[in-house]
C-alpha positions as CSV (number, residue, x, y, z in Angstrom):
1,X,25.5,22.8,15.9
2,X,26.9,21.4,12.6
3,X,29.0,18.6,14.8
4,X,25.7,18.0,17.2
5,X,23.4,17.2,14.1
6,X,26.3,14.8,12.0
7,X,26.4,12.8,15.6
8,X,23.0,12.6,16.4
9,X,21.9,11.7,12.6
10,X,25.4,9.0,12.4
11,X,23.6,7.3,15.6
12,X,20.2,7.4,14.2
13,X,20.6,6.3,11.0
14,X,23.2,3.4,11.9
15,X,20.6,2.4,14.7
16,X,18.1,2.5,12.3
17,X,19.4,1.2,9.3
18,X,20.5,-2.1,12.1
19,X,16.9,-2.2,13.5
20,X,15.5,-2.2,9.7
21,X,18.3,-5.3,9.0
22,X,16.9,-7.3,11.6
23,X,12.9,-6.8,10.8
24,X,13.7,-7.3,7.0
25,X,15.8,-11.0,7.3
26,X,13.1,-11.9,10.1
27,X,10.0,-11.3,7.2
28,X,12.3,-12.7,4.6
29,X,12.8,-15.9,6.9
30,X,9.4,-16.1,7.5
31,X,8.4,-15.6,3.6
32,X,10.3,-17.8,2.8
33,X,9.4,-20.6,5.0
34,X,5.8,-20.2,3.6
35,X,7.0,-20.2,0.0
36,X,9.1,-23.3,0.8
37,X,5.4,-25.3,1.0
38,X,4.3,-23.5,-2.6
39,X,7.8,-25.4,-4.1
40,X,6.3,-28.4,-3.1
41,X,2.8,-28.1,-4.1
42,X,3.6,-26.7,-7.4
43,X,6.4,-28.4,-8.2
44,X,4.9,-30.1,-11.2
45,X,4.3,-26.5,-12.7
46,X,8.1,-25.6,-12.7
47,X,8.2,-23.4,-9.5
48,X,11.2,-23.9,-8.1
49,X,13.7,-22.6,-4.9
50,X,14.8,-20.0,-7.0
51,X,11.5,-18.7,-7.7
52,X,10.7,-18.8,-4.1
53,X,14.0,-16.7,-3.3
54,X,12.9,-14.1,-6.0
55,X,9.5,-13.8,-4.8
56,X,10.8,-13.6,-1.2
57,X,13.4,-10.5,-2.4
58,X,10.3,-8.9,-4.6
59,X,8.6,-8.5,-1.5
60,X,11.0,-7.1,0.4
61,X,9.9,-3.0,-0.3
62,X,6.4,-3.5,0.5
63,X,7.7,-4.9,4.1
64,X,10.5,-1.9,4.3
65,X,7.8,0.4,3.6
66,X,5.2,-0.8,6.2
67,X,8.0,-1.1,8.6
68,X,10.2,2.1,7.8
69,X,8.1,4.2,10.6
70,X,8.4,1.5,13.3
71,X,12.2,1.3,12.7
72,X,12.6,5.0,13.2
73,X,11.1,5.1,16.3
74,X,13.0,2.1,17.5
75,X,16.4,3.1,16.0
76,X,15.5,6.9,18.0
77,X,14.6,5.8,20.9
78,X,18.0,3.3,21.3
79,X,20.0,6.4,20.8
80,X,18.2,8.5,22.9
81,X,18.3,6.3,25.8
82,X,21.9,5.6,25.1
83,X,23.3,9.4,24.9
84,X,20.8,9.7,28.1
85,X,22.5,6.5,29.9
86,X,26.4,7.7,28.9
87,X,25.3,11.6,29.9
88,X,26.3,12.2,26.4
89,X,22.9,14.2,26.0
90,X,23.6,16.0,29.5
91,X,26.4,17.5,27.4
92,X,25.0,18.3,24.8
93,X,22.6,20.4,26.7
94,X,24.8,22.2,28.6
95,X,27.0,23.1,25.3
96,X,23.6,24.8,24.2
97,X,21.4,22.1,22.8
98,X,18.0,22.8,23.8
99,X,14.6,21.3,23.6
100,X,13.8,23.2,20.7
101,X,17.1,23.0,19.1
102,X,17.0,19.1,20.0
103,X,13.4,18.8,18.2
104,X,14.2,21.4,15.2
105,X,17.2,18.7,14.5
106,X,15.1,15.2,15.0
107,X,12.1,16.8,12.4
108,X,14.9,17.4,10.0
109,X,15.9,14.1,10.2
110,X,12.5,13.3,10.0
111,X,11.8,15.1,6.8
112,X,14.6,12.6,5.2
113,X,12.7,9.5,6.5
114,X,9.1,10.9,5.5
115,X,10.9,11.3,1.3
116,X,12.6,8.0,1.8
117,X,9.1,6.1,2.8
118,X,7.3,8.0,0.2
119,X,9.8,7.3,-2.7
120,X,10.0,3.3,-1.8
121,X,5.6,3.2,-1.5
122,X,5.1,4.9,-4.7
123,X,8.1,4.1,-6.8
124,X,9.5,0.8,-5.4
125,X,6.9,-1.1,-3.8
126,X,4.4,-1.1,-6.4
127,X,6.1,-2.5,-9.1
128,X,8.0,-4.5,-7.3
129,X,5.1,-6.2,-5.6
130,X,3.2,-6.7,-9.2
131,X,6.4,-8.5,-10.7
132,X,5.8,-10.7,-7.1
133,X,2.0,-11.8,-8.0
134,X,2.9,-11.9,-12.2
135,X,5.8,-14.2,-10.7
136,X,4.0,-16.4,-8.7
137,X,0.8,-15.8,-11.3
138,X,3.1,-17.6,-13.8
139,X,3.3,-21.3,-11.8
140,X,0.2,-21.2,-9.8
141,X,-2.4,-19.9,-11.9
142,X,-3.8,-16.1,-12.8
143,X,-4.0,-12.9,-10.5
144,X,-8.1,-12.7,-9.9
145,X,-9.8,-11.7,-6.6
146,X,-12.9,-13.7,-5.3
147,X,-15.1,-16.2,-7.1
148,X,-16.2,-14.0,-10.2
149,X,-13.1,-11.6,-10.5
150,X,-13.1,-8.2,-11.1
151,X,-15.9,-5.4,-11.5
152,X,-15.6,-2.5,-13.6
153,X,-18.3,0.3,-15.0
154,X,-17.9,2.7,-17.8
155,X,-20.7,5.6,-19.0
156,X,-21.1,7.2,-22.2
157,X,-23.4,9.3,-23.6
158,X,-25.8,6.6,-24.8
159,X,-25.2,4.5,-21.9
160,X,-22.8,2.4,-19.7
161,X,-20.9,-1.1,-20.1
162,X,-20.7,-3.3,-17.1
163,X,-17.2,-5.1,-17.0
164,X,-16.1,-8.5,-16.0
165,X,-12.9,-9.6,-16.0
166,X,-12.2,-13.1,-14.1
167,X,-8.7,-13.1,-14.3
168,X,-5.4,-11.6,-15.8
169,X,-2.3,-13.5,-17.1
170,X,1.3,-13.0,-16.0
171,X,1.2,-12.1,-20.1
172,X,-1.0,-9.0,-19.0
173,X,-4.0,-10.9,-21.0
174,X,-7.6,-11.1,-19.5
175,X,-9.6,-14.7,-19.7
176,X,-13.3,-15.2,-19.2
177,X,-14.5,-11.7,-20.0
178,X,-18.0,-10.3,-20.5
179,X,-19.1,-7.1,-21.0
180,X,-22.9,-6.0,-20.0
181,X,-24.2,-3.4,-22.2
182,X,-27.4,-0.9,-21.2
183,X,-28.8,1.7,-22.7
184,X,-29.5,5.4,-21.4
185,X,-32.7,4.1,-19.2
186,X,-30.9,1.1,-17.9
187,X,-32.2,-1.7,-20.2
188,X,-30.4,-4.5,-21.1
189,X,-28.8,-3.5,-24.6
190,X,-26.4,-6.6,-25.7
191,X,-23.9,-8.9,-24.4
192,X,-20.3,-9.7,-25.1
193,X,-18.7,-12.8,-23.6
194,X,-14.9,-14.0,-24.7
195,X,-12.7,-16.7,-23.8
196,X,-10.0,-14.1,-23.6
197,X,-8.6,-10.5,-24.6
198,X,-5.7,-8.2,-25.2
199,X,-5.3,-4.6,-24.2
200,X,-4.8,-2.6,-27.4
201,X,-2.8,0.1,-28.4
202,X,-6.2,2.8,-29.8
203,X,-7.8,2.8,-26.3
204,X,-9.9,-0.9,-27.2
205,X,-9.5,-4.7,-26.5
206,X,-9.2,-7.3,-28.6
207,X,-11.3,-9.8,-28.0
208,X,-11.2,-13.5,-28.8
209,X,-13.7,-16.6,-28.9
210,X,-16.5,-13.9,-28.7
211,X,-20.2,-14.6,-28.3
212,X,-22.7,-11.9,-28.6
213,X,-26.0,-11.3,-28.2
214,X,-27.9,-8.6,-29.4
215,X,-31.7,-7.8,-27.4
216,X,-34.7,-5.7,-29.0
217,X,-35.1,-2.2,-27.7
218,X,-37.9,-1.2,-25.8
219,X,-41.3,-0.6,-27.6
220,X,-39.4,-2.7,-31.1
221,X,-42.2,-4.5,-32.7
222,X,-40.0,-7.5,-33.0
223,X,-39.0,-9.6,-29.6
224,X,-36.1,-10.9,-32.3
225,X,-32.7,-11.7,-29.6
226,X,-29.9,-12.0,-32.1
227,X,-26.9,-14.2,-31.6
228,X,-23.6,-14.6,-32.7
229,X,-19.8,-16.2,-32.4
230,X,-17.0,-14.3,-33.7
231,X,-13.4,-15.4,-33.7
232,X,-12.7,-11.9,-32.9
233,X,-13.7,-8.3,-31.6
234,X,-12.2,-5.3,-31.4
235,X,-14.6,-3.5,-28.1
236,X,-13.6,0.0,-28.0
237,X,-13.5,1.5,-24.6
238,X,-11.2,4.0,-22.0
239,X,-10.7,0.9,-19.4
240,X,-7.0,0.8,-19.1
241,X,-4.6,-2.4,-18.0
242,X,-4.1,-0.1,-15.1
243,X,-7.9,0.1,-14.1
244,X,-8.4,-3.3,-14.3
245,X,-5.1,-4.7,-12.1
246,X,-6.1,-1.9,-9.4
247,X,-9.7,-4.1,-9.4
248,X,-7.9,-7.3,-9.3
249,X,-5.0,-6.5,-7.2
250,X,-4.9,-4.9,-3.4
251,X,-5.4,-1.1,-3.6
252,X,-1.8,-1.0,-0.8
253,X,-0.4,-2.4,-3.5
254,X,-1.0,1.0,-6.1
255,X,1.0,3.8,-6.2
256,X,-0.6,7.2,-5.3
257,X,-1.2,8.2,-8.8
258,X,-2.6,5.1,-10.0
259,X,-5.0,5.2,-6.8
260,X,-6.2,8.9,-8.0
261,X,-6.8,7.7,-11.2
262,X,-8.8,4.9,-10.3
263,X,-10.8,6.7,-7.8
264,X,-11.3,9.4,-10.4
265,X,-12.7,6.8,-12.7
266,X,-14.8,5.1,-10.0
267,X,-16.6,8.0,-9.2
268,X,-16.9,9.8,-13.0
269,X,-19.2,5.8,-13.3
270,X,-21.1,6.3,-10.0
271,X,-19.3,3.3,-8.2
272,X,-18.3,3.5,-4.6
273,X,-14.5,4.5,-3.8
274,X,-14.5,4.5,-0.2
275,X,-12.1,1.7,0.2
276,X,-9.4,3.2,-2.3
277,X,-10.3,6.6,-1.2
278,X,-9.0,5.7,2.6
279,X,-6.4,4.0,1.1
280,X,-5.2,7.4,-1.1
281,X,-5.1,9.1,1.9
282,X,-3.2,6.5,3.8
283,X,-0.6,6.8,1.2
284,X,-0.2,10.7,2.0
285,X,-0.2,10.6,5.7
286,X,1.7,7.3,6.5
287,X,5.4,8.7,5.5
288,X,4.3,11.4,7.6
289,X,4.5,8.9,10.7
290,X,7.8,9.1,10.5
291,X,7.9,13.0,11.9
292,X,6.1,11.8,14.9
293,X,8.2,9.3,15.7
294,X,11.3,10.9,15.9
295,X,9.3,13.4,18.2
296,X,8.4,10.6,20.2
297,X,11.6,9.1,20.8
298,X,12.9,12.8,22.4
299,X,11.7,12.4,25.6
300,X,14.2,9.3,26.3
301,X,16.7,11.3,25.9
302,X,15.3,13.5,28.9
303,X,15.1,10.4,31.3
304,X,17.5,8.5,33.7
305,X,18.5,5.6,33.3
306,X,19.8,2.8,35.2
307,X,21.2,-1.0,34.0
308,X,19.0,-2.3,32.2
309,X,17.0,1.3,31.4
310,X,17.4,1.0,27.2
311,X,16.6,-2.5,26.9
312,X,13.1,-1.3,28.4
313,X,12.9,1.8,26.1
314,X,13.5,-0.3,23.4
315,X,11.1,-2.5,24.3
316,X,8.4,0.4,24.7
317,X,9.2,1.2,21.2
318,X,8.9,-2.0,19.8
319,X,5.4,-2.0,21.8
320,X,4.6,1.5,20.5
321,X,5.3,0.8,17.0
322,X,3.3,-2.6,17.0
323,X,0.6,-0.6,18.1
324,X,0.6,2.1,15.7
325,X,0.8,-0.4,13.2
326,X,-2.6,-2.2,14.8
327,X,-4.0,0.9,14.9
328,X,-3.8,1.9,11.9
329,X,-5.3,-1.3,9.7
330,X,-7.7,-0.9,12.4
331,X,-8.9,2.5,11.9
332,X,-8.7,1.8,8.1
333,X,-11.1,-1.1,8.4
334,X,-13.9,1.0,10.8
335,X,-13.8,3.4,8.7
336,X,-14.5,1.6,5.5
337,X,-17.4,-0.4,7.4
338,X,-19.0,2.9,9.0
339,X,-18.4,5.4,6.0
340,X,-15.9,7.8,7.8
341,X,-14.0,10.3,6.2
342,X,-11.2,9.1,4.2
343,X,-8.9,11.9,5.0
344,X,-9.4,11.8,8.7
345,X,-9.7,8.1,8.9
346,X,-6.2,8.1,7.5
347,X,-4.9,10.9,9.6
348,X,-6.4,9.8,13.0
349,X,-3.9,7.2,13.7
350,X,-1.0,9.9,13.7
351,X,-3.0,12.4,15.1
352,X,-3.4,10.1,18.1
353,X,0.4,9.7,18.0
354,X,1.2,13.2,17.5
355,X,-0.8,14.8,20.6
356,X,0.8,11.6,22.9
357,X,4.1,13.0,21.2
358,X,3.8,16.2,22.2
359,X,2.6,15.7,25.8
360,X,5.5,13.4,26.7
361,X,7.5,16.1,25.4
362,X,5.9,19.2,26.8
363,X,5.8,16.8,30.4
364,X,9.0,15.3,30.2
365,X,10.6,18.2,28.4
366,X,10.0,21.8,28.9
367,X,8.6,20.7,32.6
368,X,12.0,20.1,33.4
């Protein structure tokens, strides 16, 4: 059994390490083609070739990982066909390699590509992918997100701070930030609004070019609003740097940790976290694709095939990946627009995947 599993994982993972190649220097090309029209628009600001190349190769994991899943299906089907083309599967059976023996070996291999996707979408294509926007931040202008920036809330005993933060520098410093103070009934308390600020080391920014204004409380006798400017601030708060790039940048581009954290903080100040919530979950169940691909791509081995036959199952596969691919974004946008579940708006697109899985294989397999 030993010999049968070091063939049918050689196959596999040179067919799927080729099919991978080939989806990787296609993105790459077509990266790079687009970042070829940046060179020339910001060529003033210093952005040259070789900042487009590095931006290109930054972005590389996030494509591997989005891809990973459709390349094992692809690579297993290929081999499957094949070994069913040659009859090198017909002989494999009749030296004892069942259905179950045949699955039991393809989930193991499996498990290798589920820890392989997980490792590069939490460890490799986070930061990798925030080096890409501080990179391109640094010629064409700060990270920010929509016309006023980024949103954050923070409670206290006394009260809660409303956040804005327009933008962040490649330097990790924040520009055009105001801070919205209330008090425990909701009144307007003060305001803080600075040109910029730094992320301190004692949980609190430093804050520069500040103006603040200070309004009465409710019931003062005096309707005194008090006003200054300060070259300085130190604001003490528990906002982290991490907090506020997961408002600015894409919540994909998080690892899981850093999206529990934020949804942890989202929710501890009463703000929705349906959208990073789905996406939590999609980091959990998407390396888990990978198991139902390579349980997909066992029934090929089960058919017969003519001249011609694996270009077709490859094909399928390519088909069948694109569309788990669709499907998911899909399911992740319907669910964010009609308040689903996070978990099972996550896990639905697999699910879907799974049971046609394991029909083609209890049809195509055990039937036989």
């Amino acid at each position: 059994m030993k010999t049968i599993r070091r063939l049918i994982y050689g196959e596999v993972l040179y067919a799927v390490a080729f099919v991978t190649l080939g989806f990787l220097s296609l993105f790459f090309f077509f990266d790079f083609v687009e970042e070829v029209q940046a060179v020339g628009r910001y060529a003033a600001a210093g952005y040259r070739i070789v900042h487009a190349l590095s931006y290109v190769a930054l972005m590389i994991p996030s494509h591997l990982y989005e891809l990973l899943p459709i390349a094992v299906l692809i690579g297993t089907i290929f081999v499957m066909a094949r070994f069913a083309q040659s009859s090198e599967f017909t002989i494999l059976r009749t030296s004892g390699l069942g259905p179950w023996r045949a699955l039991r070996a393809l989930l193991l291999l499996g498990l290798g590509f589920v820890a392989l996707t997980f490792a590069i979408g939490d460890y490799l294509s986070p930061p990798a992918d925030r080096a890409a926007q501080l990179l391109k931040a640094r010629y064409q202008g700060s990270i920010t997100v929509g016309q006023t920036g980024a949103w954050l809330k923070e409670q206290r005993a006394d009260g809660q701070y409303a956040v804005n933060v327009r933008s962040m520098a490649p330097d990790g410093s924040m520009s055009d930030v105001r801070v919205f103070e209330f008090d425990s009934q909701g009144f307007l308390r003060s305001t803080l609004q600075a040109e910029s600020a730094q992320f301190g080391a004692d949980d609190a920014w430093q804050m520069a070019g500040v103006r603040r204004t200070d309004f009465p409380a409710r019931g003062a006798d005096t309707a005194r609003i008090d006003r200054a400017q300060l070259a300085s601030y130190r604001w003490p708060n528990q906002i982290s740097a991490e907090m506020v790039a997961a408002a600015l940048l894409k919540p994909k581009r998080m690892s899981t940790i850093d999206l529990f954290q934020y949804i942890r903080h989202l929710q501890a100040n009463s703000q929705t976290a349906q959208r990073y919530e789905i996406e939590f979950w999609r980091k959990v169940f998407y390396p888990l694709s990978c198991l139902v691909m390579v349980v997909l791509a066992l029934p090929f081995a089960y058919l017969h095939f003519r001249s011609g036959g694996i270009a077709n199952s490859v094909f399928g596969g390519v088909m069948a990946g694109i569309s788990f691919f669709l499907l998911n974004n899909v399911f992740g946008y319907m669910g964010n627009l009609q308040n689903w579940q996070p978990w099972l708006t996550a896990a639905l697109p697999g699910m879907i995947y799974l049971a046609l899985s394991l029909t083609a294989f209890g049809w195509l397999v055990l039937r036989r």
